[in-house]
C-alpha positions in Angstrom: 37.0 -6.4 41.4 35.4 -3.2 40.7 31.8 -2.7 39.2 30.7 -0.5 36.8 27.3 0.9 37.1 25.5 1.3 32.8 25.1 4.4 31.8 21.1 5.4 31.6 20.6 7.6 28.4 16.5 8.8 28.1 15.2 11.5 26.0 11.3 12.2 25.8 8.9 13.6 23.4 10.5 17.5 23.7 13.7 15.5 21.7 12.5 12.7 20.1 9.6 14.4 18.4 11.7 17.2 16.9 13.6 16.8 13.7 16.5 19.4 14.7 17.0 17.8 18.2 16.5 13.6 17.4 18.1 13.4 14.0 21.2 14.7 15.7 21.4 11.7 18.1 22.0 8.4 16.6 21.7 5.0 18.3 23.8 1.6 18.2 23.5 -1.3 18.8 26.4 -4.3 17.8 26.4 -7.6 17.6 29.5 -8.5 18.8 30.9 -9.8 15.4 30.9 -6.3 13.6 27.1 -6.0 12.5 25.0 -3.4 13.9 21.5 -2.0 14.1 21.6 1.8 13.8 19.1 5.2 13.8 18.2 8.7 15.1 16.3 8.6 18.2 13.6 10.3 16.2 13.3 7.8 13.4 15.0 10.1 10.7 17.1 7.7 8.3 20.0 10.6 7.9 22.8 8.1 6.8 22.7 5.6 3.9 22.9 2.5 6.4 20.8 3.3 8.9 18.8 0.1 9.5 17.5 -2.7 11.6 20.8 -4.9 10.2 23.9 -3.9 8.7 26.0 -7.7 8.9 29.4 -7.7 9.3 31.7 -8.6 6.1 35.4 -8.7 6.0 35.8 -5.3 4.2 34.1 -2.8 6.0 33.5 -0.7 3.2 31.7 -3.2 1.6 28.7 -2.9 3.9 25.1 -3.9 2.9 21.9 -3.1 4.6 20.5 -6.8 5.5 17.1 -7.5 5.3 17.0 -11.1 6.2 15.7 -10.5 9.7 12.8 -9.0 8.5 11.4 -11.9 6.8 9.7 -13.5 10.3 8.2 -9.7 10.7 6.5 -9.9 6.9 5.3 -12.9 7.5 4.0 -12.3 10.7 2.6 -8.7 9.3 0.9 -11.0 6.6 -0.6 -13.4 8.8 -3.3 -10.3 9.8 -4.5 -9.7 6.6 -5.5 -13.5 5.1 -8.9 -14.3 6.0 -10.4 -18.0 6.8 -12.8 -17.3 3.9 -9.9 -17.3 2.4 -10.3 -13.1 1.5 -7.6 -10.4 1.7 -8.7 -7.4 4.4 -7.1 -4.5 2.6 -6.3 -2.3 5.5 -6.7 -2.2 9.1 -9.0 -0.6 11.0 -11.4 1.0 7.7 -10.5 -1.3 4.5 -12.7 -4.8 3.8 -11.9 -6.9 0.7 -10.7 -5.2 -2.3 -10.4 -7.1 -5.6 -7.5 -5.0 -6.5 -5.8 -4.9 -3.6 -6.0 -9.0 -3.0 -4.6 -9.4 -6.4 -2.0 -7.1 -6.1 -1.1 -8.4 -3.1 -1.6 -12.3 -4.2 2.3 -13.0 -4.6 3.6 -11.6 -1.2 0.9 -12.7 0.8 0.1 -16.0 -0.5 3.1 -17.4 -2.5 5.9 -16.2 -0.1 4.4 -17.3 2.8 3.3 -21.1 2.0 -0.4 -20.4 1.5 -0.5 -21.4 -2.1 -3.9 -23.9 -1.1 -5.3 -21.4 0.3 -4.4 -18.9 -2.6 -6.2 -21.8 -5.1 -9.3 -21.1 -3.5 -9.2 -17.6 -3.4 -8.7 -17.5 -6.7 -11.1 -20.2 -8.0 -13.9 -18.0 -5.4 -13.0 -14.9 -7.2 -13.1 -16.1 -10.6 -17.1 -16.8 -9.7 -17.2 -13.5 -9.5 -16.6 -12.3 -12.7 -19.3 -11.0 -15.1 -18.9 -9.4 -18.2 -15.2 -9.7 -18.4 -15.0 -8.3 -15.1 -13.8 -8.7 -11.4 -16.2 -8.2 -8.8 -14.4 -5.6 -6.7 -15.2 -4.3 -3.4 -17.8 -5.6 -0.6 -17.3 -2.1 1.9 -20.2 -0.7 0.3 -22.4 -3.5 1.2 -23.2 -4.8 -2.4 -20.8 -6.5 -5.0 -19.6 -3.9 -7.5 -17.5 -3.8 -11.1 -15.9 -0.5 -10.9 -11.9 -1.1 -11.5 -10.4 -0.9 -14.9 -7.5 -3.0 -13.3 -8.6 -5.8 -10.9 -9.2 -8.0 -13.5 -6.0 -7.4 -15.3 -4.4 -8.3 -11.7 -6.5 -11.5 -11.6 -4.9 -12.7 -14.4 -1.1 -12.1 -12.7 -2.1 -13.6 -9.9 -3.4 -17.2 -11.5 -0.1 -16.3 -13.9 2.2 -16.6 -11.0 0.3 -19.4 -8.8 0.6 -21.9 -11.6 4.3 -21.3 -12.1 5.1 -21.1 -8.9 3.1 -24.5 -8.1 2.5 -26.6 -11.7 -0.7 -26.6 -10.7 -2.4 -27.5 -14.3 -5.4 -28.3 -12.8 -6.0 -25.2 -11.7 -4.7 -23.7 -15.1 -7.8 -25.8 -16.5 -10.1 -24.4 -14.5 -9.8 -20.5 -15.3 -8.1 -20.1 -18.6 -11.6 -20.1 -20.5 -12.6 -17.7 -17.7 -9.8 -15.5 -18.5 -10.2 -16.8 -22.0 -14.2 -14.9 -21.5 -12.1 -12.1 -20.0 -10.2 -11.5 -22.9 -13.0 -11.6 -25.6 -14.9 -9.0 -23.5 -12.5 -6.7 -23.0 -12.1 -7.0 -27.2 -15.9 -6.5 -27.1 -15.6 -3.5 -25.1 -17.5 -3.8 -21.3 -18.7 -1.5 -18.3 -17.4 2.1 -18.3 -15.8 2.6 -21.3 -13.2 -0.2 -20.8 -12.0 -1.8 -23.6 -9.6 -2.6 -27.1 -9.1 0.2 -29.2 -8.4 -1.5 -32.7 -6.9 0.9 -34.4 -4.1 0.0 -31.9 -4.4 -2.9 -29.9 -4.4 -0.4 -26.7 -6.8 -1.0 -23.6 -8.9 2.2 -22.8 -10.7 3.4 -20.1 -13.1 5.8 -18.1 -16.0 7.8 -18.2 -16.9 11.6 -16.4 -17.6 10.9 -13.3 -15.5 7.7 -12.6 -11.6 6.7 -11.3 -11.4 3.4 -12.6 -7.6 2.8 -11.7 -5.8 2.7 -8.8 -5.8 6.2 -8.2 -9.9 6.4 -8.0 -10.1 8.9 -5.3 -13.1 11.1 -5.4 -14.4 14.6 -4.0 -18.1 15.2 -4.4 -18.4 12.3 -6.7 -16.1 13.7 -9.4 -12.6 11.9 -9.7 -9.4 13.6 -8.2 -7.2 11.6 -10.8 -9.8 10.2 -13.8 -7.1 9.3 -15.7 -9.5 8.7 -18.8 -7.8 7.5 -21.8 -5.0 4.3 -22.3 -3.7 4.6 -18.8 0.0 3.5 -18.9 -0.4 0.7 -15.7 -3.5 -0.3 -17.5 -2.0 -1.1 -20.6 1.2 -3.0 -18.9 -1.0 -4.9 -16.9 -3.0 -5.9 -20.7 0.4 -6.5 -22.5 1.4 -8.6 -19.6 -2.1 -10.2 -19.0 -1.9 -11.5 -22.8 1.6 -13.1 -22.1 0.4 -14.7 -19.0 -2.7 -16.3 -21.1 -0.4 -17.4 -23.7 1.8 -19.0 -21.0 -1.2 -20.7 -19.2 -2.7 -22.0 -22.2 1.0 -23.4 -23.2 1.2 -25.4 -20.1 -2.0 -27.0 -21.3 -0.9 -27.8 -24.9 -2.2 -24.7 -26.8 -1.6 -21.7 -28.4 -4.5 -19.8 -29.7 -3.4 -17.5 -32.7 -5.8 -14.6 -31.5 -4.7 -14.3 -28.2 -0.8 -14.4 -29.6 -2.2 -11.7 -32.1 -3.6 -9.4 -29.2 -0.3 -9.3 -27.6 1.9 -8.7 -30.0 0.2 -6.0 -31.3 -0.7 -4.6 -28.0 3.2 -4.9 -27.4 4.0 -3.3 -30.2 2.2 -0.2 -29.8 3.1 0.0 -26.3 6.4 0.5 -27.3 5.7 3.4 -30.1 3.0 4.8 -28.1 3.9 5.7 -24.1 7.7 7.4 -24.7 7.7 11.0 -24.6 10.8 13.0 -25.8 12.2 13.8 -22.9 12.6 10.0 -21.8 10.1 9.0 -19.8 6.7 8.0 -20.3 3.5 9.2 -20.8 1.0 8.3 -17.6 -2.5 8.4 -20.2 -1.9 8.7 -24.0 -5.3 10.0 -26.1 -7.4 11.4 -23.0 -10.4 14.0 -23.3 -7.2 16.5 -23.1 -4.5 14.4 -25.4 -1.3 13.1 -23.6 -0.6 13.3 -20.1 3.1 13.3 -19.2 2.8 13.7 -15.4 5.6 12.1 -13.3 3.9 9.7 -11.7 5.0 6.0 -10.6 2.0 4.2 -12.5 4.9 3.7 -15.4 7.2 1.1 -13.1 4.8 -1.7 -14.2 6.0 -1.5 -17.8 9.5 -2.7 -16.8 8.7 -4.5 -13.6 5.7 -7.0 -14.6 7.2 -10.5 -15.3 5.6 -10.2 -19.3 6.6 -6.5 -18.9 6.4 -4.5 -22.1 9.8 -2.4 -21.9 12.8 -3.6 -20.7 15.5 -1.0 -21.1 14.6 2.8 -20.9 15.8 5.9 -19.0 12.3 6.5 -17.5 12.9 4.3 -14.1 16.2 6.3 -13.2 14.1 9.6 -14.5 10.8 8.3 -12.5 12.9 7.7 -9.2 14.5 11.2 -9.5 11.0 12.8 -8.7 9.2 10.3 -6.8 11.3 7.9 -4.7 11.3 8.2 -0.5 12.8 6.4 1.7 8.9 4.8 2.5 7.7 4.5 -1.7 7.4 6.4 -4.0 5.4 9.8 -4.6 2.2 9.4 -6.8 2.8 12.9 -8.4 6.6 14.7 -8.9 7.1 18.0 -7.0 6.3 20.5 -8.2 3.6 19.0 -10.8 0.1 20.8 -10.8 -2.2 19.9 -8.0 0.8 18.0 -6.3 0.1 17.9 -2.4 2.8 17.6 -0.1 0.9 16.6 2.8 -1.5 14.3 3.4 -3.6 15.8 6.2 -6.9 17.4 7.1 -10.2 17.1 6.3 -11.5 13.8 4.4 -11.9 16.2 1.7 -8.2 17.2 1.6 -7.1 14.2 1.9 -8.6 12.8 -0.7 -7.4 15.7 -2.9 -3.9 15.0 -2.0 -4.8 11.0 -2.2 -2.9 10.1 -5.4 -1.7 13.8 -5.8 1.5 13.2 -4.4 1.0 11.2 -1.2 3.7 8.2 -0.8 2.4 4.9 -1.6 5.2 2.3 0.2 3.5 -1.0 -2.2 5.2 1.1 -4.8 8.6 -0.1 -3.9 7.6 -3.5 -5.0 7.1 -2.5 -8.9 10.3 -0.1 -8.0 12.8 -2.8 -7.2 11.7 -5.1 -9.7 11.7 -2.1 -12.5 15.5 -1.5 -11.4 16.1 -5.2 -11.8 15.4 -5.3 -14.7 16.9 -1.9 -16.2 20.5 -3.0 -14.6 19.6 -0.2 -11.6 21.6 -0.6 -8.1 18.6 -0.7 -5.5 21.1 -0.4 -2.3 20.0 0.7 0.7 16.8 1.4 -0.7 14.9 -0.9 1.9 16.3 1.1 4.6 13.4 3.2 5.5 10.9 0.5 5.0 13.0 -1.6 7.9 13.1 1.2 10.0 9.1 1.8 9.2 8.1 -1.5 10.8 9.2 0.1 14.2 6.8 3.1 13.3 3.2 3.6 13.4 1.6 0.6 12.7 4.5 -1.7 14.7 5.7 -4.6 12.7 3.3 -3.8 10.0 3.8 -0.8 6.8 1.4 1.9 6.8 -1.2 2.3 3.9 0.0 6.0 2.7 2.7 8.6 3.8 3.6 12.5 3.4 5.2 13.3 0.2 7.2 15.6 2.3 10.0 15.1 4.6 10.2 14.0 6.9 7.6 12.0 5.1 5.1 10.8 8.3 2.9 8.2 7.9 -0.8 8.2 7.2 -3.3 6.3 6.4 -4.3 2.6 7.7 -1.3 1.8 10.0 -2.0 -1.9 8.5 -2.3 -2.3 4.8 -1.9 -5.6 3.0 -0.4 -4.6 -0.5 2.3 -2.8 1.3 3.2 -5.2 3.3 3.1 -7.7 0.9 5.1 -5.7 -1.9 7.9 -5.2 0.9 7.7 -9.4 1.5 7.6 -9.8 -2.3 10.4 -8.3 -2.8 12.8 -10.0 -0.1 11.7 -13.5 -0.8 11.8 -14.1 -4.5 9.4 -17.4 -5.6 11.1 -20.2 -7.7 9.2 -20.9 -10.8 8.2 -24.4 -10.5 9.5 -27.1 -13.5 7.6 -26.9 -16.5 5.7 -30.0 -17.3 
């Protein structure tokens, strides 16, 4: 009996840190039963089902990237964000706990892991918090501040989604006159500019100086992205928020005619106000400088919330076109003013290029659901995500990436929302039975 001695193959940095050398040599690996993990030895996804899983099916052209291995990683990846407290840290090694970030982040960290008690009590913990319509936001500075035109808005999707995910109406009893308080103030009008403009219904936003949404980098103190006016996330997130109220307050035997009043008209001008001509829509409608139709992914929310205002519209397939990577999606279309392809340097170019086309990977999560709901094939999209968790951070997804290929990560290695978007998304939560 003869014996065959394996074949060693090795390539070092001079190969597998070069994009014309690595993304030439491809990896394998089988499973014996026709499924197979495959890459480029320098991480480059160059075919469509390059992946941690590719299962084996009976036609071979009918091949789907398979993501159910991943789900032990997410999980894992989530464990190191969810505090004893119970808090969210947003990032690891420079982020602490970030209203906006916990909430956004609620669903895949929480509900899709089995941590719905522990959820209840971050969210009854943070609903102390709130003052003047307002969610207490970030602790890094060392004092308690109200300075996001969004948290809040989140708040409410996060209580939305625990309660029908879990029936619990007790819960439901405890916050809805919070979020009740919420919604009056916002009517009133609160910190900063924020609130309802009535000739409209619309939620506006901002004041010189400040970067109230997500995008709230800032150079010198001045904004990078103010975004001042009726920001289009903004205004889903409202349109949804007023949905989810309505559906709390049904659970508990109500229906107050205000709050059904708010939303539809809110609803109904989203609808005639945020499409531009060409087919998308508009990221800030009546700012300092009118209309802003930048290509930027802040419009996914209108179709991918679960109360989202649009459901059919060119804009997603139009919005990908721009911005999607194989790692997110771009926060500003090449070749858009002030777009940044790099995210690099100095903190003062970086925060320039912070939300001026740097990937964000939680954006897939609004992605995915937006081309759910449009009747969008998301195939393969997940790919580079998989491949990701064997990148930089290991077993984690980074905070930010380059908005040019070959699209290298930046940022925390660690960061919550995009590992909990990326979990989200591959383990859907059942509603629970309505009472």
């Amino acid at each position: 009996m003869s014996v065959t001695t394996p074949l060693r193959i090795a390539f070092g940095p001079a190969v597998c840190t070069s994009l014309a050398e690595g993304s030439d040599r491809e990896w394998l690996v089988a499973d014996g039963c026709g499924g197979y993990a495959m890459g480029t030895v320098c991480g480059l996804r160059t075919r469509r089902y390059h992946g941690l899983l590719v299962p084996a099916v009976s036609d071979p052209s009918a091949r789907r990237l398979g993501l159910v291995a991943l789900e032990p990683v997410l999980v894992l990846a989530a464990d190191a964000f969810v505090t004893t407290a119970p808090d969210v840290v947003a990032g690891y090694p420079w982020f602490g706990a970030w209203s906006r970030d916990t909430m956004t982040s609620y669903e895949g960290l929480f509900l899709a892991t089995g941590r719905a008690d522990e959820g209840r009590e971050l969210l009854r913990g943070y609903a102390a918090t709130v003052s003047e319509g307002m969610l207490a936001n970030t602790a890094d500075t060392g004092a308690t501040e109200y300075n996001t035109a969004d948290a809040t808005l989140w708040f409410i999707h996060a209580i939305d989604l625990h309660v029908a995910a879990t029936g619990d109406l007790d819960l439901a009893a405890a916050l809805v006159p919070v979020l009740d308080g919420v919604v009056k103030a916002h009517v009133l009008g609160t910190r900063y500019g924020i609130g309802v403009d009535p000739a409209d219904g619309l939620l506006t936003q901002g004041q010189p100086g400040y970067a109230l949404t997500w995008m709230d980098a800032r150079v010198d103190g001045i904004g990078v992205t103010p975004r001042i006016g009726k920001a289009v996330e903004i205004n889903a997130l409202w349109v949804n928020g007023l949905a989810a109220l309505r559906a709390l307050h049904a659970r508990l035997g109500s229906d107050p005619p205000e709050i059904a009043a708010l939303h539809e008209r809110a609803r109904t001008s989203f609808a005639a106000r945020f499409p531009t001509p060409a087919g998308g829509l508009y990221d800030v409608v009546d700012g300092p400088d009118g209309d802003d139709d930048a290509v930027r992914p802040n419009q996914l929310l209108a179709f991918s919330l679960p109360h989202a205002p649009l459901t059919e519209s060119a804009a997603v397939g139009l919005a990908a076109e721009s911005l999607l990577t194989p790692l997110g999606l771009r926060s500003l279309g090449p070749g858009s003013p002030g777009y940044r392809g790099q995210h690099r340097g100095g903190s003062r170019d970086r925060d320039s290029a912070y939300h001026q086309g740097t990937v964000w990977p939680w954006l897939i999560g609004p992605y995915v659901d937006a081309c759910r709901r449009t009747g969008l094939p998301t195939d393969g999209v997940l790919a580079g995500l998989a491949a990701h968790l064997a990148e930089w951070g290991l077993g984690s997804v980074s905070e930010t990436v380059d908005a040019d290929a070959p699209h290298a990560a930046t940022g925390c290695p660690f960061q919550a929302w995009s590992v909990a978007e990326l979990n989200r998304i591959i383990r859907p939560i059942k509603a629970a039975p309505s009472s």
